[in-house]
Wavefront OBJ file of the C-alpha trace (Angstrom):
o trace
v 249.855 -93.635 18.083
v 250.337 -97.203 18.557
v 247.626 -99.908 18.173
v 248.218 -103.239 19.072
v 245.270 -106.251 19.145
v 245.629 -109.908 18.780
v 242.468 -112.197 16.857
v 242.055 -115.951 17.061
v 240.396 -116.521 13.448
v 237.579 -118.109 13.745
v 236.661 -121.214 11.290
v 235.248 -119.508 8.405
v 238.325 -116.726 8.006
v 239.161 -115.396 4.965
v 241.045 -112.513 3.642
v 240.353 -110.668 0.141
v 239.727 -107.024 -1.230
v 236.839 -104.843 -0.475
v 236.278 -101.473 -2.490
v 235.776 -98.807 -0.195
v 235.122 -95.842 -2.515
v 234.793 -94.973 -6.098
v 238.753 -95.357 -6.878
v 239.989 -96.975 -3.242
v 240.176 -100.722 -2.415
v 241.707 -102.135 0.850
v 242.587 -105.371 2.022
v 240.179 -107.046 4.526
v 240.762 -110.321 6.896
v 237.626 -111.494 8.031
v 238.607 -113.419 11.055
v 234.972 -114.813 11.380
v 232.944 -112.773 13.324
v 235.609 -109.848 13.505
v 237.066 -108.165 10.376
v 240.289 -106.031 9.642
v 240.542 -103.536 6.722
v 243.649 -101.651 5.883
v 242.434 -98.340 4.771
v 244.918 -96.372 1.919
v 245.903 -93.209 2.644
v 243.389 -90.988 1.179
v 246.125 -89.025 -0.626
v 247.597 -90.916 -3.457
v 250.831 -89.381 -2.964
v 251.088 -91.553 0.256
v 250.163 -94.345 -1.621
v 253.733 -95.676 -2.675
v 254.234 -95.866 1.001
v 251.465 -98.437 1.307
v 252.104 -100.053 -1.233
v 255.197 -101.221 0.153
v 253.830 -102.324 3.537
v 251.230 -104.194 1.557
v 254.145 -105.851 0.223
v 255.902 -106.117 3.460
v 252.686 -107.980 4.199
v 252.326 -110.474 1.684
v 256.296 -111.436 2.193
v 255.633 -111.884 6.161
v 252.876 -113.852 5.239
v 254.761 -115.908 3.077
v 257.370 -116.513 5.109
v 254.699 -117.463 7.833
v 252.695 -119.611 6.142
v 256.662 -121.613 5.074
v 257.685 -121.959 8.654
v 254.166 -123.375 9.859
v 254.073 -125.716 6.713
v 257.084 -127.326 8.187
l 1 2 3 4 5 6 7 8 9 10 11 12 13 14 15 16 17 18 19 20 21 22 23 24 25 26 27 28 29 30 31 32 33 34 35 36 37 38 39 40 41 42 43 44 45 46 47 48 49 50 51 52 53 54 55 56 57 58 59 60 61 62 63 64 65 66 67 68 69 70
């Protein structure tokens, strides 16, 4: 199933780590008033798989945040 959405963060927007269970964490992007949280998989055999989007994330980010510094 594909999702797609697009947010226009608002001036307080942040992004962090929320615990969402005992064991589980997921990274949220509060785009001030809306929020985003990547839930893991809740079997941790899938979680290498995330993993690596989470770094596919954090490099597309990267790269992002170089080409608008420019």
């Amino acid at each position: 199933m594909a999702f797609n959405a697009q947010w226009k963060p608002g001036m307080d927007a942040v992004a962090g780590m929320q615990k969402v269970g005992p064991d589980l964490a997921a990274p949220v992007i509060y785009l001030d008033p809306d929020s985003l949280a990547l839930l893991p998989p809740g079997d941790p055999a899938k979680w290498p798989e995330f993993i690596g989007l989470l770094h596919q994330i954090r490099a597309g980010a990267a790269e992002l945040a170089e080409f608008l510094e420019r």
